[in-house]
Backbone as CSV, one residue per row, in Angstrom:
resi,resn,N_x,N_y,N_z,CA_x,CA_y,CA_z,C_x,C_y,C_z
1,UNK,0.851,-1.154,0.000,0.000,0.000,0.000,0.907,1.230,0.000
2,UNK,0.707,2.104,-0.586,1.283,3.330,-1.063,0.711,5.176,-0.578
3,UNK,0.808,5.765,-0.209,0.106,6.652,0.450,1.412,8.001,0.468
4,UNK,0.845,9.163,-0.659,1.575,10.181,-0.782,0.735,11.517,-0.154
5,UNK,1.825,12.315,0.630,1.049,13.783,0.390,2.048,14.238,0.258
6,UNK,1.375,16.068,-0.299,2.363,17.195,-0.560,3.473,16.976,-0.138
7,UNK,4.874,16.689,-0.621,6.279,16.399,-0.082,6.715,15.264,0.858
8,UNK,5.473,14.347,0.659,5.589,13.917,2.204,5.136,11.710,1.263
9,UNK,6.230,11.384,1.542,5.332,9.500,1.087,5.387,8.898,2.287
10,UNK,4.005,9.022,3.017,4.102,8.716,4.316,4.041,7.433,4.330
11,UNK,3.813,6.656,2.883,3.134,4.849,3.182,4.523,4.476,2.216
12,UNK,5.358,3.602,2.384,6.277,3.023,0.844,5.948,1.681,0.807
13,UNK,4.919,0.929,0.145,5.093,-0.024,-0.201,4.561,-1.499,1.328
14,UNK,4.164,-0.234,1.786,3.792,-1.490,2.951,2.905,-2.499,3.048
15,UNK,3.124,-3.317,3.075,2.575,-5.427,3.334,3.003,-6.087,4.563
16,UNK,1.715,-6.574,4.881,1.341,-6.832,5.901,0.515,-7.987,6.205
17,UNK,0.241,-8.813,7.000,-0.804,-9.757,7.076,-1.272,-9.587,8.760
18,UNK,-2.818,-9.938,8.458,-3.156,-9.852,10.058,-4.035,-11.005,10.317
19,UNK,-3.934,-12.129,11.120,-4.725,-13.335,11.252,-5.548,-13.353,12.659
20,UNK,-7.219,-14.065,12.281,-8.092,-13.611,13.520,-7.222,-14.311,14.443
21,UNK,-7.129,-13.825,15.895,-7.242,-14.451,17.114,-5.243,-14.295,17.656
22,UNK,-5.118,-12.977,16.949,-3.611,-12.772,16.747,-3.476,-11.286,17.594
23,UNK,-2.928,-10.734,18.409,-2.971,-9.184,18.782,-1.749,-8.605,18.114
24,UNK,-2.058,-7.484,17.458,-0.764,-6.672,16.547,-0.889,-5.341,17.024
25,UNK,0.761,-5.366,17.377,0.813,-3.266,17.738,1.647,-2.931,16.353
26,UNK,1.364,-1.515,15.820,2.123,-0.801,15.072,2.995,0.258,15.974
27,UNK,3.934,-0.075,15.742,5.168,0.664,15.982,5.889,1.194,15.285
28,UNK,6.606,2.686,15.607,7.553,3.197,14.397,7.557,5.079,15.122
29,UNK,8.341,5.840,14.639,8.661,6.687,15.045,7.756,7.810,14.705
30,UNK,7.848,9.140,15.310,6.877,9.891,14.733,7.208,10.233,13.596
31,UNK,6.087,10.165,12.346,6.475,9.963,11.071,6.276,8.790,10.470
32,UNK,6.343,7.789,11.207,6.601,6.435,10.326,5.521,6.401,9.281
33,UNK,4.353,6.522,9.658,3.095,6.035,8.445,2.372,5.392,9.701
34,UNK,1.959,5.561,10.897,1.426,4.728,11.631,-0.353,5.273,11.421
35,UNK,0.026,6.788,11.874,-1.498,6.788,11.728,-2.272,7.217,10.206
36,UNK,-1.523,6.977,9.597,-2.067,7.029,7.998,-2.363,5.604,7.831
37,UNK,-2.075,4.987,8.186,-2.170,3.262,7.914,-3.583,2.977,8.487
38,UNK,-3.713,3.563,9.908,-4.835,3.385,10.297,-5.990,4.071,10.073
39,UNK,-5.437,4.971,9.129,-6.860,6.271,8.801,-7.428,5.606,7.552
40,UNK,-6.266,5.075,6.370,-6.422,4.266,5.514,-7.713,2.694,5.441
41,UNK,-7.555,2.296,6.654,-7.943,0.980,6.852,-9.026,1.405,7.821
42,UNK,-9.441,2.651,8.115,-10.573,3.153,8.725,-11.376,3.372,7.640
43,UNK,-11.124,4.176,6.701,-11.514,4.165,5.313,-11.963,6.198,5.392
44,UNK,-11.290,6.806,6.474,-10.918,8.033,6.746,-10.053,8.945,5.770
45,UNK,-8.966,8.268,4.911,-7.832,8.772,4.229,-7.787,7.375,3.104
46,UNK,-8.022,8.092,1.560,-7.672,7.197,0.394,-6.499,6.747,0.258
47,UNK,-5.927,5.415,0.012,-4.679,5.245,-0.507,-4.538,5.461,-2.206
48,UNK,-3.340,5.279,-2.107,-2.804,5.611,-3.513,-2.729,5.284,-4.584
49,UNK,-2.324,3.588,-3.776,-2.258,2.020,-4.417,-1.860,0.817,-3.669
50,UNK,-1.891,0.055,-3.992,-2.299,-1.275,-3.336,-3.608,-1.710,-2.957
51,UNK,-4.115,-2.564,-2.378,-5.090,-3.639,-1.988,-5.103,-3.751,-0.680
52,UNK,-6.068,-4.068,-0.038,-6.916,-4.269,1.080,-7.378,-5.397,0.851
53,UNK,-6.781,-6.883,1.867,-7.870,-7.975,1.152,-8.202,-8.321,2.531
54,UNK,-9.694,-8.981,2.874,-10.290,-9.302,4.047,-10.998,-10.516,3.876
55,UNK,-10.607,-12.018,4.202,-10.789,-13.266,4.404,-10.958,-13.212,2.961
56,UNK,-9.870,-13.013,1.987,-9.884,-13.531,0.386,-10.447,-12.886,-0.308
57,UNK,-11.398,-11.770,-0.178,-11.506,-10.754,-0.814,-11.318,-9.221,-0.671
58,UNK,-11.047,-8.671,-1.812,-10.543,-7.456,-1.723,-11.491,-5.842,-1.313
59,UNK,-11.419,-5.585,-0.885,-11.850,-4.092,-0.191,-12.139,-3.119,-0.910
60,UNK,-13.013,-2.412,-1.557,-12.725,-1.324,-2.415,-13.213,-0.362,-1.744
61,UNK,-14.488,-0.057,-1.252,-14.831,1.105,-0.028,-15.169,1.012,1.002
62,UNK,-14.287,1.811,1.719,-13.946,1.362,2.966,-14.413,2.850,3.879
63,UNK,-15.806,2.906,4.598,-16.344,3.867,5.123,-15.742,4.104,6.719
64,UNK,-15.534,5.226,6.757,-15.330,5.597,8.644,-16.542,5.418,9.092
């Protein structure tokens, strides 16, 4: 997943997998892409490119 603003590529290319019954923290510095990732997958902030897939199928709108 890919995610640009003005001067700024806050997402490069990030892949990921998340499996039910698993607990995941995002970690990373201020800056990393943490809360764009999650605004993204809130469906708050469009990505750029890449895919969203959820139990084998893919995601296309994704409402806050």
């Amino acid at each position: 997943m890919d995610k640009k603003f003005p001067g700024v590529h806050a997402l490069d290319h990030v892949d990921f997998d998340l499996y039910e019954g698993e607990v995941h923290v995002l970690l990373g510095e201020n800056g990393a892409g943490k809360s764009t990732l999650v605004k993204i997958l809130s469906g708050s902030v469009a990505k750029d490119s890449g895919r969203i897939i959820v139990r084998g199928e893919e995601i296309h709108d994704l409402n806050p």
